[in-house]
N, C-alpha and C positions, 0 to 999 in steps of 0.2 A: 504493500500500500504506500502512498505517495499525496503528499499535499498539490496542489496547483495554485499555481499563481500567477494574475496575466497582469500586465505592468503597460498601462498608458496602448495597450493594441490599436489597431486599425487596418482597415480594408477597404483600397482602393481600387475598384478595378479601371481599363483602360479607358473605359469612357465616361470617366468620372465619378461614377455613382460610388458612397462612400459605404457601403456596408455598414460596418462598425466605424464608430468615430470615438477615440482617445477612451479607450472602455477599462478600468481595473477592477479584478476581483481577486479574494482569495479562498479558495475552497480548500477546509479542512482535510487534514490525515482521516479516511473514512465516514466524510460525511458525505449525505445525497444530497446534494445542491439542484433545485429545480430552476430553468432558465424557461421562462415562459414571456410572453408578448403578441401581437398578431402577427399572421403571416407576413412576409417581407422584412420584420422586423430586425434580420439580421442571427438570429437563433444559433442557426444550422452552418451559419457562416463559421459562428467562433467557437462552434466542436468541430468544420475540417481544420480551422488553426489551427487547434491543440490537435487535433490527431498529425496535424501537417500534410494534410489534404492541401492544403490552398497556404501562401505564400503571406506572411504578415507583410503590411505595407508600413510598419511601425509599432516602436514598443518592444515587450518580453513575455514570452510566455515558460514557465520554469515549472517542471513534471519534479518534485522532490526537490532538492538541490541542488540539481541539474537546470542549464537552459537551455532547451530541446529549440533553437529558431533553425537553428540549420542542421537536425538529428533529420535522419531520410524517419519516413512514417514508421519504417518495420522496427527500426531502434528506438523508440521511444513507449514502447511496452505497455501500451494501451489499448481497450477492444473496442471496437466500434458497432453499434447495433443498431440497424437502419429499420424504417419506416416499412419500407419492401425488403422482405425477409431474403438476404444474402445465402440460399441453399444451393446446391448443385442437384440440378432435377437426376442427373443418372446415377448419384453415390445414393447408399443406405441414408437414413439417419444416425449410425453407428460413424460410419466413413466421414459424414460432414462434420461431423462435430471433434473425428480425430482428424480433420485434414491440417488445420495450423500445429498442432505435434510434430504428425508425420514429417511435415514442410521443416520443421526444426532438427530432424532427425532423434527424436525421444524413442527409447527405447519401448518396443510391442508392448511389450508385459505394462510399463507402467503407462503406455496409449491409455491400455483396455482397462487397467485404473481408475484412470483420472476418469474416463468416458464414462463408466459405468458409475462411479459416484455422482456425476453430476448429472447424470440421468434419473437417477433414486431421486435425489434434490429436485428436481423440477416434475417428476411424476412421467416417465415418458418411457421407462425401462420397455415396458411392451411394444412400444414403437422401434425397438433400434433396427430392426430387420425392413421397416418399410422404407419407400423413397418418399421423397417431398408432397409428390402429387397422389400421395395417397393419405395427407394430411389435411387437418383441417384448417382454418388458419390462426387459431390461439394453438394450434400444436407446433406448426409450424414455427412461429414466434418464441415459444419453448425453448425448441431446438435450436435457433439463432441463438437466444441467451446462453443455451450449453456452450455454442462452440466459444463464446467470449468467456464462459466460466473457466471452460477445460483449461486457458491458456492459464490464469492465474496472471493478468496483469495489476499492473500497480495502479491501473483505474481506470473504469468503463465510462465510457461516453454513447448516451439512448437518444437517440434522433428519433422521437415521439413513435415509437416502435408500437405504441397498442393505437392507433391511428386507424388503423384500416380495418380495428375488429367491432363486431356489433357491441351493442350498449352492456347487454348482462355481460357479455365476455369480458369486456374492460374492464371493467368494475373487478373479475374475480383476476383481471393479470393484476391490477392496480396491486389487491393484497398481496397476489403471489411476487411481486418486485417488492413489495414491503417487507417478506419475511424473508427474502433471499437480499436483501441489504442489511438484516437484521440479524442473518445468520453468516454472511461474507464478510460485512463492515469494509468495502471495499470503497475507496473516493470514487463517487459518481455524480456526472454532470447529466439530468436528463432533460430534455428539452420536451417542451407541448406548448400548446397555443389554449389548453385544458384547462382552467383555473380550477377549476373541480379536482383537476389529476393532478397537479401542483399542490393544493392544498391536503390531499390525502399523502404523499408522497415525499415532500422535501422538508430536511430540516430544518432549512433556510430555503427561501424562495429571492430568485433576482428576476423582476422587470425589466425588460428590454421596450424602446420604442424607439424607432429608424436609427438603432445602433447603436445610440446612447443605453446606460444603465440608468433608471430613474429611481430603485428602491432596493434593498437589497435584508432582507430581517425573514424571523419566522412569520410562516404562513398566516397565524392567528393576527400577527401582529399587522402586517399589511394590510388585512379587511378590516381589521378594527380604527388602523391609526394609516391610513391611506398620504404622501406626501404632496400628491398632487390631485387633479380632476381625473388624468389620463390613469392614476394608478386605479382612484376611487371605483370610474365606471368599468376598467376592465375586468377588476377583481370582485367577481358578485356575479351571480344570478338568481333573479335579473340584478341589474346593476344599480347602483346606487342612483336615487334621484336628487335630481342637481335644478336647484331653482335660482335660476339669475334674476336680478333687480336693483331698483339705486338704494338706496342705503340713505333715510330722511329721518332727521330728528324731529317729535313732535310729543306735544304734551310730556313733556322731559322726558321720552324713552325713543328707543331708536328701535322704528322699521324697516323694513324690507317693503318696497312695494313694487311688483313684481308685474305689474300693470294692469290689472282687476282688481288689484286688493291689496293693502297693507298687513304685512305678518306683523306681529309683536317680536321682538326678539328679546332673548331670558338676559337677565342682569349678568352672566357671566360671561355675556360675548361682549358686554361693552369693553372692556380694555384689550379686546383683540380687534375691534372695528371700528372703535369711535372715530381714528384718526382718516378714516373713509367718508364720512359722511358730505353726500352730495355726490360721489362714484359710484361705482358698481361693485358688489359682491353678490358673491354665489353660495348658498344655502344648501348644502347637503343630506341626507339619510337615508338608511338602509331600508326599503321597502316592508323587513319585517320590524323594523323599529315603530314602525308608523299604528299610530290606531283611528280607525276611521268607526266613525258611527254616523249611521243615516239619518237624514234628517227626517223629523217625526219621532225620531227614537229616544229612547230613556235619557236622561240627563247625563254627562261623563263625569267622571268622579276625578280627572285630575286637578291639580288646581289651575287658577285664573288665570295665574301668568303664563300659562303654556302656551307658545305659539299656535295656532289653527289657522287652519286654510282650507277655505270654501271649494269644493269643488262637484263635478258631475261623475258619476258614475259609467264607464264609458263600455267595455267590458269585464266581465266574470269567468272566471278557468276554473271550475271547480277539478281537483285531480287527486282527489281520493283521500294523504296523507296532508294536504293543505288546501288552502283556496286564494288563485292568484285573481287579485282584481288590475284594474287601470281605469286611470282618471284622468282628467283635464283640467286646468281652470280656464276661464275665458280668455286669455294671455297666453298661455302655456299649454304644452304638448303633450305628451304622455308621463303620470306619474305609475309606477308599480306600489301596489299596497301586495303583502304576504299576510293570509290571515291565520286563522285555525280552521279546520277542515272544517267544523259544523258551524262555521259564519257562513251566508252565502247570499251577499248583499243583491237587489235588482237591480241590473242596470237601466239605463234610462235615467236614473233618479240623483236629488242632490245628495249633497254628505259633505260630512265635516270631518279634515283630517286632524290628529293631534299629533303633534309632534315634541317628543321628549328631549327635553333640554341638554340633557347628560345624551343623549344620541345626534344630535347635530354636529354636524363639520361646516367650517366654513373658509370658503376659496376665490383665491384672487381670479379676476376675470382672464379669459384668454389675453386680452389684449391691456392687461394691466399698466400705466404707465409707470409705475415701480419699476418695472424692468423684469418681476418676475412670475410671469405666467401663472396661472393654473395653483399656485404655492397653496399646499395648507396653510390656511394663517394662523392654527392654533401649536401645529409645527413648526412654524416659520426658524425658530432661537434653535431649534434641534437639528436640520434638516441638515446634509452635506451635497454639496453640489452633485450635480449627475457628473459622469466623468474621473471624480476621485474614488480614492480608496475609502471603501465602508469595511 
């Protein structure tokens, strides 16, 4: 096992476009680092760096304490596990998984070792005799992960490898990568666009968006404590809802008015927004944070000062385990409410959301003239720039 450490990276290719721009990370001796962000985000780019697939345009990338920038791919002792499962349709699943030994010249006896331990460990002993194409494709997937086990490198790199498989299947590879990282402790870099599969998966999670790094903490702690808007609404489903508005003081308390209507905002946002007032901020919360009750209905038992916000009932998802609603205000576009499976409000109809004070974020406008975008502003004193070392 091997710590990794990438030092100021980047990726230029020849017509400009920058992959990754001035990226550092450092992932632990045996921890699973999950690299998630949306497609193009640059992901997949910086597991060929480190495997040495693709050619740094800048920067250090160091496998242990070693600096692998110019190791050719096979010397730098890492297994690479792709999206499209790397099998050779005419060997066994015995032969694919000893082909990187063979290729090393390892002794038979301890081939048929390693092979068969690591086929026990993944569940697949009765498959060693079949080919590829008479697999399914979580078996398949299996057998990819063997042959990166059998080698015993000093750390695996997963280019979002349960991608291609149905929903129950993911779900059961998710665990099965959880207890085979739980039982290897091998450093692993696994990349998704899944925030679902991220948050079940990494000990830490790093954000990526067009190549920049923009957060990098445990899973819990990103959904909770988000540094920007971009982190807020990726990481969630559905995503956090974000209400923009100017930011007016009135009757000595300061709203939000969002353009139908004035929020109240809670006495502990004044000393993170007072010095806004007359610009724009943006109102954040988790959809299951929210409690909405229909109009006509019982009186809410929070107190006065809770911000509320009028809106319509737009659609109802009732799905068994919960009830997803969506809302509008006159102003504004789609709010997500998460409820309890046996609310199941009508649509058509008005309602009143409540929004809990200890659950709100609040963030600078895209186009903030601070200079700094999207910023949590209750983060702001904590945050380290995208780009540095976290």
């Amino acid at each position: 096992m091997a710590a990794i450490g990438l030092e100021h990276i980047a990726k230029a290719f020849p017509n400009g476009f920058r992959a990754v721009d001035d990226l550092s990370l450092d992932v632990a001796d045996g921890e699973m680092l999950v690299l998630v962000g949306p497609s193009g985000c640059g992901k997949t780019t910086i597991l060929r760096m480190i495997a040495g697939l693709e050619r740094l345009s800048a920067g250090t990338i160091r496998i242990g304490s070693r600096m692998v920038n110019l190791v050719p791919p096979r010397d730098r002792d890492v297994a690479m596990v792709f999206q499209n499962c790397p099998l050779y349709p005419h060997l066994t699943v015995c032969q694919n998984m000893a082909f990187g030994l063979r290729m090393r010249g390892v002794a038979r006896a301890e081939i048929d070792r390693q092979v068969r331990q690591a086929a026990k460990m993944l569940a697949v002993e009765e498959l060693l005799g079949l080919r590829p194409g008479q697999l399914s494709g979580g078996q398949q997937q299996r057998v990819a992960l063997g042959k990166a086990i059998v080698r015993r490198p000093a750390c695996f790199l997963l280019d979002e490898p349960l991608t291609h498989l149905d929903a129950g299947l993911r779900v059961d590879m998710r665990a099965e990568l959880a207890r085979l990282h739980r039982q290897l402790r091998t450093t692993t870099i696994h990349v998704t666009h899944d925030q679902e599969e991220a948050m079940a998966l990494g000990d830490r999670v790093a954000v990526v968006r067009e190549g920049r790094l923009q957060q990098v903490a445990p899973p819990l702690e990103i959904y909770r404590s988000p540094v920007n808007r971009f982190v807020a609404r990726f990481f969630g489903a559905p995503p956090m809802n974000l209400l923009e508005g100017t930011l007016v003081a009135a009757q000595g308390r300061l709203w939000l008015d969002e353009g139908s209507q004035r929020v109240l905002l809670p006495a502990d946002a004044v000393p993170l927004v007072e010095s806004r007032v007359g610009g724009r901020i943006v109102l954040g919360i988790r959809p299951e944070a929210v409690r909405l009750r229909p109009a006509g209905g019982p009186p809410d038992a929070g107190p006065s000062a809770e911000p509320v916000l009028r809106v319509t009932i737009d659609a109802v998802r009732p799905l068994g385990y919960k009830t997803d609603v969506e809302c509008s205000t006159a102003a504004h576009g789609r709010l997500a409410v998460r409820l309890d499976a046996r609310e199941c409000p009508q649509p058509g109809l008005p309602a009143t959301l409540f929004l809990p004070p200890d659950s709100l974020h609040y963030f600078a406008p895209d186009d903030d003239p601070a200079g700094r975008p999207g910023e949590n502003l209750r983060l702001a004193t904590m945050c380290t720039a995208p780009g540095m070392r976290l």
